[in-house]
N, C-alpha and C positions, 0 to 999 in steps of 0.2 A: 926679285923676290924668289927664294928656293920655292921648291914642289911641296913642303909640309907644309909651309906658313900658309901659302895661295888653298892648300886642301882643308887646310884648320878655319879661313875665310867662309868657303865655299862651303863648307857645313854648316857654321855658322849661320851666316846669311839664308842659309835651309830651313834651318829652325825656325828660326825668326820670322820669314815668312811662310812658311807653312810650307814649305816645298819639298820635303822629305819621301822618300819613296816609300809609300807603305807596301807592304808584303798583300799579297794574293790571300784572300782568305781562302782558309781550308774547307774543304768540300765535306760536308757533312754527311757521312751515312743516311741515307731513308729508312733502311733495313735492313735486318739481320744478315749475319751470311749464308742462313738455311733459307729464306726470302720464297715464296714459291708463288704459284698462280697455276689457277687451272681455263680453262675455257669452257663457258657459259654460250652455247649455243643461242641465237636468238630467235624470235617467231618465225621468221622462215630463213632458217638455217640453209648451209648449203653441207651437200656428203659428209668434208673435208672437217667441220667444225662437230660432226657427231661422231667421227672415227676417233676426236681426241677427248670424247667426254670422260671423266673419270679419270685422267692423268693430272698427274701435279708437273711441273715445269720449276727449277729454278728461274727466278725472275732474270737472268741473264742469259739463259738460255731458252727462253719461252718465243715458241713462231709469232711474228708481229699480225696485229689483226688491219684490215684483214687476210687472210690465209692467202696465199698466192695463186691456190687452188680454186679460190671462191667465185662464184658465178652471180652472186646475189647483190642486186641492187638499193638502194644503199644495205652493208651491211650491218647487222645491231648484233654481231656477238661480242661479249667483252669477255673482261676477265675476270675471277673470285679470285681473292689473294688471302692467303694461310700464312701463317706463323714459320711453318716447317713441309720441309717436302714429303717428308715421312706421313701415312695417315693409319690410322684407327691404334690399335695395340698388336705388340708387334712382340711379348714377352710370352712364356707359353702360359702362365699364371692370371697375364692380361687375357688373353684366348679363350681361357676355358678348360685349358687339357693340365692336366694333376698330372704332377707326376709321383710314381710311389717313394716312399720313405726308404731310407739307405738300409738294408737289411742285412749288410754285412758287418763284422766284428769291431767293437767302438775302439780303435788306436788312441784318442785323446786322453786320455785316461792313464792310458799305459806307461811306463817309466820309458826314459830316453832312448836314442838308441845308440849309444854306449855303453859298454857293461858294466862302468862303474858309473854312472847315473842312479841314481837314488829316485827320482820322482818320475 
């Protein structure tokens, strides 16, 4: 029997009873790529867990809890997880602060700038 027929068999016989190699499913994302976490202190915290309050962490890059540093028996800090590593507003318009109006000579207006431009 050639090597086609015996392979054209073998697959066959695959299907038929179910023996077909299915592929690996694909890993699904959990979350974004901007994914963050902060750390939540717990009732009795140790130093190491208040030194990072207030930080966002990309979730791939965040210290595993508990901290290595930690001295507290069991520990209860966990984590808060955010949408985005970035927080509050971050535009100067978002802030607060104005800025003034362009006070110099309106160009949009003005004809091109070639000298035989008409508009």
């Amino acid at each position: 029997m050639d090597t086609v027929t015996a392979m054209a068999m073998k697959w066959s016989l695959g299907q038929l009873l179910g023996l077909k190699k299915q592929p690996p499913p694909k890993p699904r994302p959990t979350h974004s790529t901007f994914h963050a976490v902060s750390i939540i202190p717990g009732d009795t915290a140790c130093a190491a867990a208040y030194r990072f309050t207030g930080q966002r962490f990309l979730s791939a890059h965040a210290p595993r809890l508990p901290l290595p540093t930690c001295d507290v028996t069991p520990c209860t800090c966990r984590y808060k997880h955010h949408k985005d590593r970035r927080a509050g507003p971050r535009r100067r318009d978002e802030v607060g602060i104005m800025t003034a109006p362009y006070n110099g000579a309106e160009r949009r207006r003005s004809r091109g700038r070639r000298a035989d431009d008409k508009y």
